[in-house]
VEXDREN-2710 file (C-alpha; in Angstrom, 1 decimal):
% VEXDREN-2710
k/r/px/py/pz
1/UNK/-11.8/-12.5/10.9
2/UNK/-8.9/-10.0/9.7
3/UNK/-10.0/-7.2/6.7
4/UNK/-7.7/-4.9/5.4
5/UNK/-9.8/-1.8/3.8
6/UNK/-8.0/0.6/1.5
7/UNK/-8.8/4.0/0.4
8/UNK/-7.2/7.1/-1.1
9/UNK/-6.9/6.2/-4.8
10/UNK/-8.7/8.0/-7.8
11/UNK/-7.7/10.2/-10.6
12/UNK/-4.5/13.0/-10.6
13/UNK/-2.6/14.5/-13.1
14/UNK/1.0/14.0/-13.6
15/UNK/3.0/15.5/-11.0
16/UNK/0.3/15.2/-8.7
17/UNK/0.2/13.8/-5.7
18/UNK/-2.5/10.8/-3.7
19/UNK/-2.0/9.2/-0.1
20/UNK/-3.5/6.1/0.2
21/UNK/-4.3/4.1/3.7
22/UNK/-5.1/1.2/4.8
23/UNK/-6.6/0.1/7.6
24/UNK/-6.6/-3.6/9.4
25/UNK/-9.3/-4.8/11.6
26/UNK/-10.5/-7.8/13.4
27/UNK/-8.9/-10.5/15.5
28/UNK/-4.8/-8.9/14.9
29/UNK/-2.7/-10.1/18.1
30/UNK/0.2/-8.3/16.1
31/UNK/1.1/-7.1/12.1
32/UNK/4.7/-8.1/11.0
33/UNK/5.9/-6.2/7.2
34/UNK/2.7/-4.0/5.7
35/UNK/3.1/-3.1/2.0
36/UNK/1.4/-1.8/-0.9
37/UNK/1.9/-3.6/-4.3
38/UNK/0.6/-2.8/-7.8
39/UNK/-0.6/-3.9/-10.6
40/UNK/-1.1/-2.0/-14.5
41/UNK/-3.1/-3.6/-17.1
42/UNK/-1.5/-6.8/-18.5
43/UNK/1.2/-6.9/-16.3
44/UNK/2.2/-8.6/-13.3
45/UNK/1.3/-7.6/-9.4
46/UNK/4.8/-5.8/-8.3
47/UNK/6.2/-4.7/-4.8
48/UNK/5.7/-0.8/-4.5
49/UNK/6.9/-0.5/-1.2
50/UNK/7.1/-2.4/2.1
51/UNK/7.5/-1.6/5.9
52/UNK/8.5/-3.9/8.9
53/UNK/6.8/-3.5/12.3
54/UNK/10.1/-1.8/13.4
55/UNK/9.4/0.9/10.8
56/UNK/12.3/-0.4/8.2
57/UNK/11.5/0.5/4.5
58/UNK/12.0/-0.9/1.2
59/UNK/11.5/0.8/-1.9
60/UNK/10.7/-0.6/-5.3
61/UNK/13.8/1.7/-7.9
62/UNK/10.9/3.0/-9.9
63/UNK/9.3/4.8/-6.6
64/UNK/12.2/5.6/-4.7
65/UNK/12.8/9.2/-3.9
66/UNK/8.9/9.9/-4.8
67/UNK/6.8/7.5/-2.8
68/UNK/6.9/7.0/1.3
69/UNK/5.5/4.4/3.0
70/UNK/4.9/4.9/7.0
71/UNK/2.5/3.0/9.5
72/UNK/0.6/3.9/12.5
73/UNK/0.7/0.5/15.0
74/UNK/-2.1/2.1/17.6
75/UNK/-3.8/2.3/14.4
76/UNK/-3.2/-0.9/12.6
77/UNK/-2.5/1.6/9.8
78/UNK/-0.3/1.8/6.5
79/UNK/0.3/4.7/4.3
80/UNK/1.6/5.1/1.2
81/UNK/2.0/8.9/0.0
82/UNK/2.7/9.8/-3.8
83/UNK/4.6/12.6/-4.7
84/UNK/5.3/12.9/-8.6
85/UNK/3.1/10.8/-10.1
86/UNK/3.6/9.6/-13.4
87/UNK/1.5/8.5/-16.1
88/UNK/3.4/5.1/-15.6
89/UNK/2.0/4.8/-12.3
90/UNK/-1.3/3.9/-13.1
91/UNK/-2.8/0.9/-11.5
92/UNK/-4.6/-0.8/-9.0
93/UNK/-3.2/-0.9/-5.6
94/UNK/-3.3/-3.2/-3.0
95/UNK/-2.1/-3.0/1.2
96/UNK/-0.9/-6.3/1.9
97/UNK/-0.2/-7.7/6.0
98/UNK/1.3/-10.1/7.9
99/UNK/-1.0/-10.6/10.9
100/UNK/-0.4/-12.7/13.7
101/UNK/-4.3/-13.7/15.1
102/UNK/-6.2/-16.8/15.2
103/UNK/-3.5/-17.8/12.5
104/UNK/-0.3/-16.2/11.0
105/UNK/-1.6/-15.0/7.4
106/UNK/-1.1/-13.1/4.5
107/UNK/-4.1/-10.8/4.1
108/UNK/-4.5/-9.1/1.1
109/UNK/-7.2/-5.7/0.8
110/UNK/-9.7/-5.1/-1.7
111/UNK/-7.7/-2.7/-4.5
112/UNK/-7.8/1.1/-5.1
113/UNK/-7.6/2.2/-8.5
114/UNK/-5.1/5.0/-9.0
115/UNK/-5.2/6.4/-12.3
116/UNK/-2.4/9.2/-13.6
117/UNK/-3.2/11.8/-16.4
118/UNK/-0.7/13.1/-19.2
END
């Protein structure tokens, strides 16, 4: 059984800053792209940021330049650190994997709440 556990989120004020991990555990033979995605009240879940194995990066335009997403493999780790927060970036996050174990799947975590002050 694969879980991802997140943690990091929680309450800043604009201009702030959070890093949130996530952590993968159980049967992993290997993780291809980790991500983080988000999702605001009312609206759809969107990309935030993904990284391949290989340690390739793709940025949603709304984060670039502010947001950087890095991984630890010995760790089975993804980060995401948030420099400049903005109001706008309230939401709940989630660490999303592509794990090669028992099965190749999709494994979603739990959600962190990141909330952004004015």
């Amino acid at each position: 059984q694969v879980q991802l556990v997140e943690s990091g989120g929680g309450l800043v004020q604009a201009g702030g800053s959070l890093r949130l991990s996530c952590a993968a555990s159980g049967s992993i033979f290997s993780i291809n792209d980790m991500g983080w995605y988000r999702q605001a009240p009312g609206k759809e879940r969107e990309l935030v940021a993904v990284i391949s194995s290989g340690g390739s990066t793709n940025y949603a335009d709304s984060v670039k330049g502010r947001f950087t997403i890095s991984r630890d493999n010995a760790k089975n780790t993804v980060y995401l650190q948030m420099k400049s927060l903005k109001p706008e970036d309230t939401a709940v996050y989630y660490c999303n994997a592509h794990i090669i174990g028992a099965i190749a799947y999709d494994y979603w975590g739990q959600g962190t709440q990141v909330t952004v002050s004015s």
